[in-house]
DRENPA-3360 file (N, C-alpha, C; in nm, 2 decimals, always signed):
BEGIN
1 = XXXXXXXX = -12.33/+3.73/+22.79/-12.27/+3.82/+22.70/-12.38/+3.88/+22.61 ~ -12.39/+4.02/+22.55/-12.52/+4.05/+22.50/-12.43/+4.03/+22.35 ~ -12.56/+4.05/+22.28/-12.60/+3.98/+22.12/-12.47/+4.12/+22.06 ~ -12.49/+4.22/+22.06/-12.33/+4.31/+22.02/-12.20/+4.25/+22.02 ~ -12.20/+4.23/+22.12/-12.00/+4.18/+22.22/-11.99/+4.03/+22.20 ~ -12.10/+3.94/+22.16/-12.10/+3.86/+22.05/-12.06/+3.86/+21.93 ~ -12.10/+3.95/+21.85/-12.10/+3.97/+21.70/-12.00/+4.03/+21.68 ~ -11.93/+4.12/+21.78/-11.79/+4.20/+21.73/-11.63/+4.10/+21.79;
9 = XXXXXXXX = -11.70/+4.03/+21.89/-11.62/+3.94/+21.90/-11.57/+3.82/+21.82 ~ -11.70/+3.78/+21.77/-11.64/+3.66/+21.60/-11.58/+3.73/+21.53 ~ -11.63/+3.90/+21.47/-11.57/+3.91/+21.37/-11.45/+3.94/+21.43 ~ -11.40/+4.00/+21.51/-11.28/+4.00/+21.55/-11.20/+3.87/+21.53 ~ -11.24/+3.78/+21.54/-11.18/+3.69/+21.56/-11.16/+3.65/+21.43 ~ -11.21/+3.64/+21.31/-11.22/+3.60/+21.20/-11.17/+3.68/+21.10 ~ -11.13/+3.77/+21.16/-11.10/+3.91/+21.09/-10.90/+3.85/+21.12 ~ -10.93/+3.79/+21.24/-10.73/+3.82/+21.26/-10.70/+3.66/+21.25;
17 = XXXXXXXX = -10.79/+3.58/+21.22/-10.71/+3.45/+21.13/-10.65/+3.51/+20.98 ~ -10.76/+3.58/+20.94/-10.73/+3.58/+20.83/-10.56/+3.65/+20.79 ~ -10.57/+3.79/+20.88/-10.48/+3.89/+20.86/-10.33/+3.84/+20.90 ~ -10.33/+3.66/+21.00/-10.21/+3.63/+21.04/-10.24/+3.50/+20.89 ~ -10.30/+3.46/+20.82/-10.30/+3.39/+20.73/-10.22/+3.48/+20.62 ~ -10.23/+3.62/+20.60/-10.18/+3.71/+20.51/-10.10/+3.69/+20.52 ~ -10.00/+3.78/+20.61/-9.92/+3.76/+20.73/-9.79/+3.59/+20.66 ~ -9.82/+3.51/+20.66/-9.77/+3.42/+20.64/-9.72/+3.42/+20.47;
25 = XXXXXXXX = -9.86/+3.42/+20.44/-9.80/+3.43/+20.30/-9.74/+3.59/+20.20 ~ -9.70/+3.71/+20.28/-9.65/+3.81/+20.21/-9.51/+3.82/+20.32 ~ -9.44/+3.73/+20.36/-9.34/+3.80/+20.42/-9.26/+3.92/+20.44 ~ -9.25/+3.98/+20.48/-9.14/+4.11/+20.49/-9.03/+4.10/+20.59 ~ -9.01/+4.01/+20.63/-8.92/+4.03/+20.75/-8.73/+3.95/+20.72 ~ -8.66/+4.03/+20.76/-8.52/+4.01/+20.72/-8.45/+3.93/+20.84 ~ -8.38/+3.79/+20.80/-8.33/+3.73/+20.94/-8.17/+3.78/+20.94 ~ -8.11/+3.73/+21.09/-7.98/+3.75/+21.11/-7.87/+3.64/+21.06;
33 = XXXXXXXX = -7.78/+3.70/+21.03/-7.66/+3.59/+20.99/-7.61/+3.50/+21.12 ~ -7.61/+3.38/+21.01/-7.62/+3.26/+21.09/-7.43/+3.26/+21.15 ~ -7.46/+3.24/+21.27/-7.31/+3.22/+21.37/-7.23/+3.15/+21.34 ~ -7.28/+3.03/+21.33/-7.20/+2.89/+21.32/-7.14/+2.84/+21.17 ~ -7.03/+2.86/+21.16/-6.94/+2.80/+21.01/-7.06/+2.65/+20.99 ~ -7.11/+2.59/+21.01/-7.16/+2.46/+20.93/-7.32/+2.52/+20.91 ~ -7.36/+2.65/+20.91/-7.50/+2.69/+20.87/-7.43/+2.81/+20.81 ~ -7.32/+2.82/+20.79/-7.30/+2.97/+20.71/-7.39/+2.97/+20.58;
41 = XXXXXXXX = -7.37/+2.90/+20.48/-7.50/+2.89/+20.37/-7.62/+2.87/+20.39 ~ -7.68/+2.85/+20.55/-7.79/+2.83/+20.55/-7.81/+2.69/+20.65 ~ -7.95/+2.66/+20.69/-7.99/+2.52/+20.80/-8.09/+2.47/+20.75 ~ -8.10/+2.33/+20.78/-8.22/+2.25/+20.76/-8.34/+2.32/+20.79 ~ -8.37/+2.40/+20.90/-8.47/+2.47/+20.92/-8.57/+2.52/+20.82 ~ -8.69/+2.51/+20.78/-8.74/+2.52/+20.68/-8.78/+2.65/+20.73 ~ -8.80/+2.76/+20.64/-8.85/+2.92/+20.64/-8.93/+2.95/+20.55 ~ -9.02/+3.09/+20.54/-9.06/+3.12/+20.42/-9.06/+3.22/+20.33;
49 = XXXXXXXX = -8.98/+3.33/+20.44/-8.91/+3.41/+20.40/-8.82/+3.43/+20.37 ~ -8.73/+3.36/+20.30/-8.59/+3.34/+20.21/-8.57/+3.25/+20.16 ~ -8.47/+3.18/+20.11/-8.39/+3.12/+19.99/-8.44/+2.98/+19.99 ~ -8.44/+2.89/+19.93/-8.43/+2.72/+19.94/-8.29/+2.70/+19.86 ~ -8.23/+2.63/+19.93/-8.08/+2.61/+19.85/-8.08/+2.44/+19.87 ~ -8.06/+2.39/+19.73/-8.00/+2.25/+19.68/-7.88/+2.28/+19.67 ~ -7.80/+2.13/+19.75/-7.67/+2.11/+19.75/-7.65/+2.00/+19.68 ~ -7.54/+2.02/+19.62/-7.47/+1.93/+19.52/-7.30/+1.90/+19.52;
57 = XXXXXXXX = -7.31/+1.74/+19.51/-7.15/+1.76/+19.51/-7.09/+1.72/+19.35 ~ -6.99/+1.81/+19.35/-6.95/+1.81/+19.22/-6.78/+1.67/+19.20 ~ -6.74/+1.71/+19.09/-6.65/+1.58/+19.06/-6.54/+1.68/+19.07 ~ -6.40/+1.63/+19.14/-6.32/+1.70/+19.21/-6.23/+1.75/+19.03 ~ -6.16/+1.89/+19.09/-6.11/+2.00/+18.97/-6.25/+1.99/+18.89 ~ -6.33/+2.04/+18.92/-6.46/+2.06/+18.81/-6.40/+2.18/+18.83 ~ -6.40/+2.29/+18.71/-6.36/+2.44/+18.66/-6.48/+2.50/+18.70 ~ -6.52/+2.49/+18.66/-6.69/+2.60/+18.68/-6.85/+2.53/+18.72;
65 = XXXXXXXX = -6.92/+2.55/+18.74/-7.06/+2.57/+18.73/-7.14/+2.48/+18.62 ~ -7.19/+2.38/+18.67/-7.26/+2.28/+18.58/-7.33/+2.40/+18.49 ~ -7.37/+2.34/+18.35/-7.52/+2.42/+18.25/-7.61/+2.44/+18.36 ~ -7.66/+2.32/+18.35/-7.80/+2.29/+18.43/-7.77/+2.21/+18.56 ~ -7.88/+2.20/+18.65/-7.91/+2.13/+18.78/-7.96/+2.03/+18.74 ~ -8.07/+2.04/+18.64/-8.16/+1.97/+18.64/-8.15/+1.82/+18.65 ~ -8.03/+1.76/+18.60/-8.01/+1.60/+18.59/-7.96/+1.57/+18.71 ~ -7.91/+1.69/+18.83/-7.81/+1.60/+18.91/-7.91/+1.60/+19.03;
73 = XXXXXXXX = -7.84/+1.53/+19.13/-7.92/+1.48/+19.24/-7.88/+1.53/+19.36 ~ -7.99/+1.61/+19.44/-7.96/+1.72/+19.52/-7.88/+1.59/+19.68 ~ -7.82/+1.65/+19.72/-7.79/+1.53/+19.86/-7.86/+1.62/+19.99 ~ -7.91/+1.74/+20.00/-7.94/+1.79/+20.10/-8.02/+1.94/+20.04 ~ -8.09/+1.97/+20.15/-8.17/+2.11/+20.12/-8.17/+2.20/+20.24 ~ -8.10/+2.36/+20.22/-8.07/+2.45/+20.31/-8.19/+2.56/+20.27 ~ -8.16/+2.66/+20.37/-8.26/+2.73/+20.37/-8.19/+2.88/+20.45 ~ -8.22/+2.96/+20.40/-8.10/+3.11/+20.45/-8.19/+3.27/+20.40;
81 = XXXXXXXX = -8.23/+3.32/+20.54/-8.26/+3.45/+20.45/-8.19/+3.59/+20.42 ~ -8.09/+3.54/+20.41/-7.95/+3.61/+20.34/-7.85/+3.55/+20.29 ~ -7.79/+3.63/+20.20/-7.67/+3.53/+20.13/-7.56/+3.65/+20.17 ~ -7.49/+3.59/+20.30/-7.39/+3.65/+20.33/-7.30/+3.61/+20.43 ~ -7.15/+3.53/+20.32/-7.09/+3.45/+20.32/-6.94/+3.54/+20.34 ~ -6.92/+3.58/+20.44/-6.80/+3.71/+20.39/-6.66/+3.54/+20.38 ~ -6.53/+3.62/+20.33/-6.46/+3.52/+20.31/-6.39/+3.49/+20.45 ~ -6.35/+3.28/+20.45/-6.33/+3.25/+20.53/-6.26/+3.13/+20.53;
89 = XXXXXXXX = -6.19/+3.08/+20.61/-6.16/+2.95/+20.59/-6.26/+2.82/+20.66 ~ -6.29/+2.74/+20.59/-6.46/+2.70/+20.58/-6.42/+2.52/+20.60 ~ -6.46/+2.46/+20.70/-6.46/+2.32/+20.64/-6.51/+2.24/+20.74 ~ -6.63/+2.31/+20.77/-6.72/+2.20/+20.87/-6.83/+2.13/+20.81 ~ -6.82/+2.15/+20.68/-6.96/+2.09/+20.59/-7.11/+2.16/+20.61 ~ -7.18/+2.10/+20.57/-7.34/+2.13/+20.58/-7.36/+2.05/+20.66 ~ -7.53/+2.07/+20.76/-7.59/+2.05/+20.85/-7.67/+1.95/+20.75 ~ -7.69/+1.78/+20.75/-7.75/+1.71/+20.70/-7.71/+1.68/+20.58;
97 = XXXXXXXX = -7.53/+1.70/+20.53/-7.49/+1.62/+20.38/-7.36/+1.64/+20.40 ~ -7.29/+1.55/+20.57/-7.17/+1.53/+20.60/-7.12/+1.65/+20.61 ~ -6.96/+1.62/+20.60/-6.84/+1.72/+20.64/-6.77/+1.79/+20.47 ~ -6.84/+1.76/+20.34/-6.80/+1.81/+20.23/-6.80/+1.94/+20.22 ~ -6.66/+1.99/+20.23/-6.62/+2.11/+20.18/-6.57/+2.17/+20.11 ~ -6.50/+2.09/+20.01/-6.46/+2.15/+19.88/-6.53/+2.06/+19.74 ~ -6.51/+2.10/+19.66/-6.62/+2.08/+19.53/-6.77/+2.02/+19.55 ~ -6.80/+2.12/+19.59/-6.92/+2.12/+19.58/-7.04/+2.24/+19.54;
105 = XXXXXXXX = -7.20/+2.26/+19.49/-7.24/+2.32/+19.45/-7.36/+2.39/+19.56 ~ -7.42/+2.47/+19.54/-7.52/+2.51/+19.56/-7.61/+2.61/+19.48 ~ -7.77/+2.55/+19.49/-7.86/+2.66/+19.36/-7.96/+2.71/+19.46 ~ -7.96/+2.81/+19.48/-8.07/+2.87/+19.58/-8.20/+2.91/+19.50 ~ -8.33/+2.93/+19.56/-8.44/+2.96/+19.43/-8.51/+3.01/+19.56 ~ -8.60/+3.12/+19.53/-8.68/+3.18/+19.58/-8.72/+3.30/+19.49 ~ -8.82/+3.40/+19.57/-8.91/+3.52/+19.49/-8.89/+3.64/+19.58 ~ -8.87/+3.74/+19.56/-8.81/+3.88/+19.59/-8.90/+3.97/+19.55;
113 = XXXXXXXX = -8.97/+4.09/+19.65/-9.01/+4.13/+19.60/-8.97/+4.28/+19.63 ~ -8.90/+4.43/+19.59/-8.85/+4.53/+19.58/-8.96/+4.60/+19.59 ~ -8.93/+4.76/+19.76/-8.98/+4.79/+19.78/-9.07/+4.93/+19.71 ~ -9.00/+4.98/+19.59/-9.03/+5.04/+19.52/-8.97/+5.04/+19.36 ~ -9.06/+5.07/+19.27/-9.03/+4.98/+19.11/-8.87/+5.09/+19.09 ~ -8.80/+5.05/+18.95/-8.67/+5.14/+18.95/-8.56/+5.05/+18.90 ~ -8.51/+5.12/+18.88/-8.35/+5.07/+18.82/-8.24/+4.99/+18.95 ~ -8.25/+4.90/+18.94/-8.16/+4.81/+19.01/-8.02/+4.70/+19.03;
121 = XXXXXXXX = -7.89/+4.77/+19.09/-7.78/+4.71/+19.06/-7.75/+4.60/+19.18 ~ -7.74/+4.49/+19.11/-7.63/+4.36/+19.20/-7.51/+4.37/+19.19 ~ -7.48/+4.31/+19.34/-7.35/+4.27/+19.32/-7.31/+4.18/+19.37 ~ -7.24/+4.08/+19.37/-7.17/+3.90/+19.36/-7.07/+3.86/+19.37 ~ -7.02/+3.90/+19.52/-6.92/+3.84/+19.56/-6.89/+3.69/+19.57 ~ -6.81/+3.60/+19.52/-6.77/+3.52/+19.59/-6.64/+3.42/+19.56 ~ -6.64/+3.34/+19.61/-6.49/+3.24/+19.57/-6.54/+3.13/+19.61 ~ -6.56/+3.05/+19.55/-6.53/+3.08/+19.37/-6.65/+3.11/+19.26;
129 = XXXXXXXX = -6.69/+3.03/+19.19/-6.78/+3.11/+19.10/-6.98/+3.09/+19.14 ~ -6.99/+3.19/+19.08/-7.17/+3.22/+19.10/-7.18/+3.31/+18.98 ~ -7.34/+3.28/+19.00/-7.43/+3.33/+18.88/-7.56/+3.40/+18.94 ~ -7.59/+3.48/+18.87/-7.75/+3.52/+18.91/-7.83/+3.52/+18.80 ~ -7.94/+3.49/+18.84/-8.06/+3.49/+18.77/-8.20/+3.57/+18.81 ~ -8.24/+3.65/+18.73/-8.36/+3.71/+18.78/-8.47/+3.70/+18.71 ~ -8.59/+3.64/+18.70/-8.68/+3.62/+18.61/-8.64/+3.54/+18.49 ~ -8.54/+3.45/+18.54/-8.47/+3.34/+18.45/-8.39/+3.42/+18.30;
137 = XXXXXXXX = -8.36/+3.58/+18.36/-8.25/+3.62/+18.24/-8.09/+3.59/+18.39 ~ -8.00/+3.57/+18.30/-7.87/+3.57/+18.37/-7.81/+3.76/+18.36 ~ -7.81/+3.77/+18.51/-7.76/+3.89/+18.57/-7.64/+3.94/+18.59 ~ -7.63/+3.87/+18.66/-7.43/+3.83/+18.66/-7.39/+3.68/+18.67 ~ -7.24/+3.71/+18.58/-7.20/+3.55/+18.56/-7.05/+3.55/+18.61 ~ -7.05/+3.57/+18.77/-6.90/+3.55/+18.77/-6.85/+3.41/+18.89 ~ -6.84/+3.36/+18.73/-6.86/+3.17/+18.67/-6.69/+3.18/+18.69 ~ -6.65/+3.03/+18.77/-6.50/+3.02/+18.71/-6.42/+2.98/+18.86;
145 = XXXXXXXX = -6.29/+2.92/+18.90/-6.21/+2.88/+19.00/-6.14/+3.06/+19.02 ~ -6.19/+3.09/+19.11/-6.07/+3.23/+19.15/-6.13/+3.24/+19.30 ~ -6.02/+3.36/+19.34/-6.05/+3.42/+19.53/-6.15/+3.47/+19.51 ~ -6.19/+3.54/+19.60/-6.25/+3.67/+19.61/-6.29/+3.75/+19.48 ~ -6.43/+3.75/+19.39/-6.41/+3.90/+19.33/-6.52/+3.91/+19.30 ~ -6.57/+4.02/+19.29/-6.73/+4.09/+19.23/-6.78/+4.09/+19.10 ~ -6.87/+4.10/+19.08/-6.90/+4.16/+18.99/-7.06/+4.18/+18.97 ~ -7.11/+4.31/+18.89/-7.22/+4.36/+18.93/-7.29/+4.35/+18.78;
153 = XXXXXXXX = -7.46/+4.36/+18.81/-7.54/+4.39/+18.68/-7.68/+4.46/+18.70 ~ -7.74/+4.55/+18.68/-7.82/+4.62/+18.67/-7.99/+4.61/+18.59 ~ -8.12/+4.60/+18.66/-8.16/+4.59/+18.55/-8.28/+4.66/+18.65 ~ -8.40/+4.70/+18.57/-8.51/+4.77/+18.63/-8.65/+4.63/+18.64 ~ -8.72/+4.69/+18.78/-8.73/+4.57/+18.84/-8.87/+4.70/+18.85 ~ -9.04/+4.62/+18.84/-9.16/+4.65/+18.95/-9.17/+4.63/+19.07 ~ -9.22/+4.70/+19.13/-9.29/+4.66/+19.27/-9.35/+4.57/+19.31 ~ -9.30/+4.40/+19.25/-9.41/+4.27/+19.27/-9.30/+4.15/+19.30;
161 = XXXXXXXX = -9.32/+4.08/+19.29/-9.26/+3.96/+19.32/-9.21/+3.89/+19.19 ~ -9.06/+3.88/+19.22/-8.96/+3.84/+19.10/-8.90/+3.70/+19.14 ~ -8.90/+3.65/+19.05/-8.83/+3.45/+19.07/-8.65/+3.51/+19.09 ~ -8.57/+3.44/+19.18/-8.47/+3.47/+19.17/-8.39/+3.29/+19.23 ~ -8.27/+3.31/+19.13/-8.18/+3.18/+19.12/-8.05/+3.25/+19.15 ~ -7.98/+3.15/+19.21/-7.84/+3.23/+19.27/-7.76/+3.08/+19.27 ~ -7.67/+3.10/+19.20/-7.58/+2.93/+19.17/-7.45/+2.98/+19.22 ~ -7.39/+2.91/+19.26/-7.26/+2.90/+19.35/-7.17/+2.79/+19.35;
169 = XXXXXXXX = -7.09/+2.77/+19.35/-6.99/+2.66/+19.35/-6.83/+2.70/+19.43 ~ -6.80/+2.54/+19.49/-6.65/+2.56/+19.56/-6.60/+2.47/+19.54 ~ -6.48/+2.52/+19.48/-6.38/+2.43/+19.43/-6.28/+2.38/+19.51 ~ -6.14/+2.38/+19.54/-6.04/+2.32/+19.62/-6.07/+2.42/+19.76 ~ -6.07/+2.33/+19.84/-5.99/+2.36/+19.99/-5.93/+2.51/+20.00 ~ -5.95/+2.58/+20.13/-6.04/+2.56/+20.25/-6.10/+2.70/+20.24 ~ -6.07/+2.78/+20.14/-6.17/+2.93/+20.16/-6.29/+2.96/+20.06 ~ -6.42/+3.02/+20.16/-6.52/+3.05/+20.05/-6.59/+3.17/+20.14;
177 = XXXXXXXX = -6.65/+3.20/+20.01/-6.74/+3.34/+20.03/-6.82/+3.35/+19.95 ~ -6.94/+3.42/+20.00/-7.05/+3.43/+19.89/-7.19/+3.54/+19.96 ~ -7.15/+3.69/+19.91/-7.21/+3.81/+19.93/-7.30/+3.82/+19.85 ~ -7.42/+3.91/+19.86/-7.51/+3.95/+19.73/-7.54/+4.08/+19.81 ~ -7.54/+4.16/+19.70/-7.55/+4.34/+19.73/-7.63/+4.38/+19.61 ~ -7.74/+4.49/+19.68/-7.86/+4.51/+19.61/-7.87/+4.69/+19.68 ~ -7.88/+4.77/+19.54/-7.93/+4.88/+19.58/-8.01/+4.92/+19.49 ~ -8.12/+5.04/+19.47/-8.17/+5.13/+19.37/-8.06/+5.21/+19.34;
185 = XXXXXXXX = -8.06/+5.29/+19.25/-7.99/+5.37/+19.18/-8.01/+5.48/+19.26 ~ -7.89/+5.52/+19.28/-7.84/+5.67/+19.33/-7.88/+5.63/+19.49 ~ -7.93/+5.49/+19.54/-7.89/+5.49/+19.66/-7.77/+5.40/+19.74 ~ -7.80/+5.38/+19.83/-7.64/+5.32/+19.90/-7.64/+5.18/+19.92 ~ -7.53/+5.14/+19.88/-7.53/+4.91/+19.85/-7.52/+4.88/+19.98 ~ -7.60/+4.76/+19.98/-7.62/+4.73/+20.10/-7.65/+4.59/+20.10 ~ -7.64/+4.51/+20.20/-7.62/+4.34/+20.20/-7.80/+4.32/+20.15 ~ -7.80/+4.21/+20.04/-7.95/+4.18/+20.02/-7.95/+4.02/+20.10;
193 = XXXXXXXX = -8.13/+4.04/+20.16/-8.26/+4.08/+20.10/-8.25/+4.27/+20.19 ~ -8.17/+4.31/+20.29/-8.15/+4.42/+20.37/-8.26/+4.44/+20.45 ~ -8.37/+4.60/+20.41/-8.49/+4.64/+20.48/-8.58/+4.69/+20.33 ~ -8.48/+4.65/+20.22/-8.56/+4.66/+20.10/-8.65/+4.60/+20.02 ~ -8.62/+4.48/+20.03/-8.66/+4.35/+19.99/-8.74/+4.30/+20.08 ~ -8.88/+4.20/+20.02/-8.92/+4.08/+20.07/-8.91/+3.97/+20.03 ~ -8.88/+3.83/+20.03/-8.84/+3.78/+20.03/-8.94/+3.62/+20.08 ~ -8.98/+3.52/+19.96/-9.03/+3.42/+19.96/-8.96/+3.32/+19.91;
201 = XXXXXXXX = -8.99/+3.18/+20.00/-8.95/+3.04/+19.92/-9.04/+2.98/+19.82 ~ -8.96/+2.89/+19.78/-9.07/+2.86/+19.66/-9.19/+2.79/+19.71 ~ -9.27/+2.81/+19.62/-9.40/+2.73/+19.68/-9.52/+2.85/+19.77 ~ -9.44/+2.92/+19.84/-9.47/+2.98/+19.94/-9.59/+3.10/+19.83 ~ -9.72/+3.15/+19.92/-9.80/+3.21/+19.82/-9.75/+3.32/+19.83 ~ -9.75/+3.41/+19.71/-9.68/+3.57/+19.74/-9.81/+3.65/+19.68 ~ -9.91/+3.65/+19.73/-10.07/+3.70/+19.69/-10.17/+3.66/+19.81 ~ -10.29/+3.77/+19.80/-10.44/+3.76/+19.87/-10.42/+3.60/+19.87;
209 = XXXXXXXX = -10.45/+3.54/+19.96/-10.53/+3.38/+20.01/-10.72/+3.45/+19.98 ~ -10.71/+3.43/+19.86/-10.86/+3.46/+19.80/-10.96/+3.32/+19.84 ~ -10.93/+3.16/+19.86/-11.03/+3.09/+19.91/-11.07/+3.17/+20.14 ~ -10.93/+3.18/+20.11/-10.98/+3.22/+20.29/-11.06/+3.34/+20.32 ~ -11.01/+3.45/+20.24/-11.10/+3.59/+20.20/-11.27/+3.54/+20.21 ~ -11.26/+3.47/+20.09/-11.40/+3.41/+20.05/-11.51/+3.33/+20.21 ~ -11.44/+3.27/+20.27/-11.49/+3.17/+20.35/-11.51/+3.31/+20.46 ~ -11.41/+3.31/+20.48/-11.44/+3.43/+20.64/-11.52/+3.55/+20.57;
217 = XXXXXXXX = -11.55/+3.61/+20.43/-11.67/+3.69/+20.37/-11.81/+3.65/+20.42 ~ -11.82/+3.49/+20.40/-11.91/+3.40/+20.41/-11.99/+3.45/+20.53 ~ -11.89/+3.33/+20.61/-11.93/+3.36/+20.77/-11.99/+3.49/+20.81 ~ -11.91/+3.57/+20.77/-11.98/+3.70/+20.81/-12.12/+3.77/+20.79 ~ -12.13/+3.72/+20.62/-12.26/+3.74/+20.60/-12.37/+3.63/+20.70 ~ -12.34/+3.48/+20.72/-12.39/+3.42/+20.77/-12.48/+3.46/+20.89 ~ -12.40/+3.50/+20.97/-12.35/+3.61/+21.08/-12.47/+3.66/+21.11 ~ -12.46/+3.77/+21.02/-12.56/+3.92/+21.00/-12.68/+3.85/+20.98;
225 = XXXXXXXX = -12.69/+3.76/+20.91/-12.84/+3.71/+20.84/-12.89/+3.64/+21.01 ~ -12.79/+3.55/+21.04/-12.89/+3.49/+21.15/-12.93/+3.57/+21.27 ~ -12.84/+3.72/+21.33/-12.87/+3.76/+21.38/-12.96/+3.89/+21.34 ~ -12.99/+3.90/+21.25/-13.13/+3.94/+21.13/-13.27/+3.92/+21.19 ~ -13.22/+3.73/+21.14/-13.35/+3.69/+21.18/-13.41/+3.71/+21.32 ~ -13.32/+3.69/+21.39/-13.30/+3.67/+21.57/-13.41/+3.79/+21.62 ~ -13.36/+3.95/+21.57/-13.44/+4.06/+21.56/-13.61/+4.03/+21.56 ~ -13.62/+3.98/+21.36/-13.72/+3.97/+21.35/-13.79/+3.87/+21.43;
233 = XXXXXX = -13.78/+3.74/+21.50/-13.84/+3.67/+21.57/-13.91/+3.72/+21.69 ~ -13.80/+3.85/+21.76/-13.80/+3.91/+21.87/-13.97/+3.99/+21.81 ~ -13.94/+3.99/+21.73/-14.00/+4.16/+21.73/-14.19/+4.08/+21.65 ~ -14.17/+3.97/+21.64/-14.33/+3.91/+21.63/-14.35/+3.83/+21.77 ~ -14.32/+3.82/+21.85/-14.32/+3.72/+21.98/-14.39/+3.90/+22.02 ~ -14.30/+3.98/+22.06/-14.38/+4.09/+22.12/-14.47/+4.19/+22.07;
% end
């Protein structure tokens, strides 16, 4: 192989670690609704492009929505890159925390990021009560034991990556649902994260991998210097 088809070949190659290393950490991609009633909220399956949801079971007739999570003790962890729960009659439990289907909670947490900056309306379906949170202000609060009902909140959002919490709870036996709808202003509602949204778990990086940038920079220069010298060696030998 000559000293060219060498050199274009590493960097090729060093060039597309990196870009599937990117790749990984900026997700864009929207999954399909899950089939099966005992992954409707989501599966053990770990992802990185949507939600992490802790499950909780609550103490039976609990009315609403704990304050906080923080003290209680998750029994399982789901994972969903959409929240869209239309209503149903529901009682196969979760995948990994038994057959519990009524009183119980779930707090989903992940980062969002909106394809262009703008004024932004939610909306929050479910039965029974949920909350949203966006950058840890409360968005919508429709907290409480009832069917089916919505309710919406608005707020203007950049083009970057926003923390988002989505709290949910089911109370008595046997129907639940739980929608989230996301548009810009003056455009058309549509099931979120949709083709608008990207969408990260926590943990997951939502920026440049600047140590990898840095290393595959390296190499490159490495590269060039040794086949530099290679030149120069050539060129005092003849």
């Amino acid at each position: 192989m000559k000293k060219n088809q060498l050199f274009y070949s590493l960097v090729f190659f060093l060039v597309s670690c990196t870009c599937n290393r990117e790749t990984k950490s900026n997700p864009a991609a929207t999954g399909n609704e899950h089939a099966k009633d005992s992954l409707a909220f989501g599966d053990t399956h770990q992802v990185s492009d949507g939600l992490e949801g802790k499950i909780y079971y609550l103490p039976v007739n609990t009315p609403k929505l704990p304050a906080s999570f923080d003290t209680m003790k998750a029994v399982a962890t789901i994972y969903t890159k959409t929240v869209n729960v239309p209503q149903r009659s529901w009682s196969t439990g979760f995948p990994g925390a038994g057959n519990r289907f009524e009183w119980f909670a779930i707090e989903y947490n992940g980062k969002f990021k909106p394809g262009k900056a703008g004024r932004y309306t939610f909306t929050l379906l479910s039965d029974d009560g949920s909350r949203l949170f966006i950058d840890d202000s409360l968005v919508i609060n429709n907290d409480g034991l009832h069917g089916p009902a919505a309710k919406s909140g608005s707020l203007d959002l950049s083009a970057s990556y926003h923390d988002m919490r989505l709290q949910y709870f089911q109370g008595p036996r046997y129907f639940v649902a739980l929608q989230l709808f996301a548009h810009l202003d003056k455009e058309k509602d549509g099931l979120f994260p949709g083709t608008d949204f990207s969408l990260s778990t926590p943990g997951e990086s939502t920026g440049p991998n600047w140590i990898v940038i840095g290393v595959v920079a390296l190499l490159l220069l490495l590269l060039l210097f040794l086949l530099w010298r290679r030149e120069k060696t050539k060129e005092k030998k003849s």
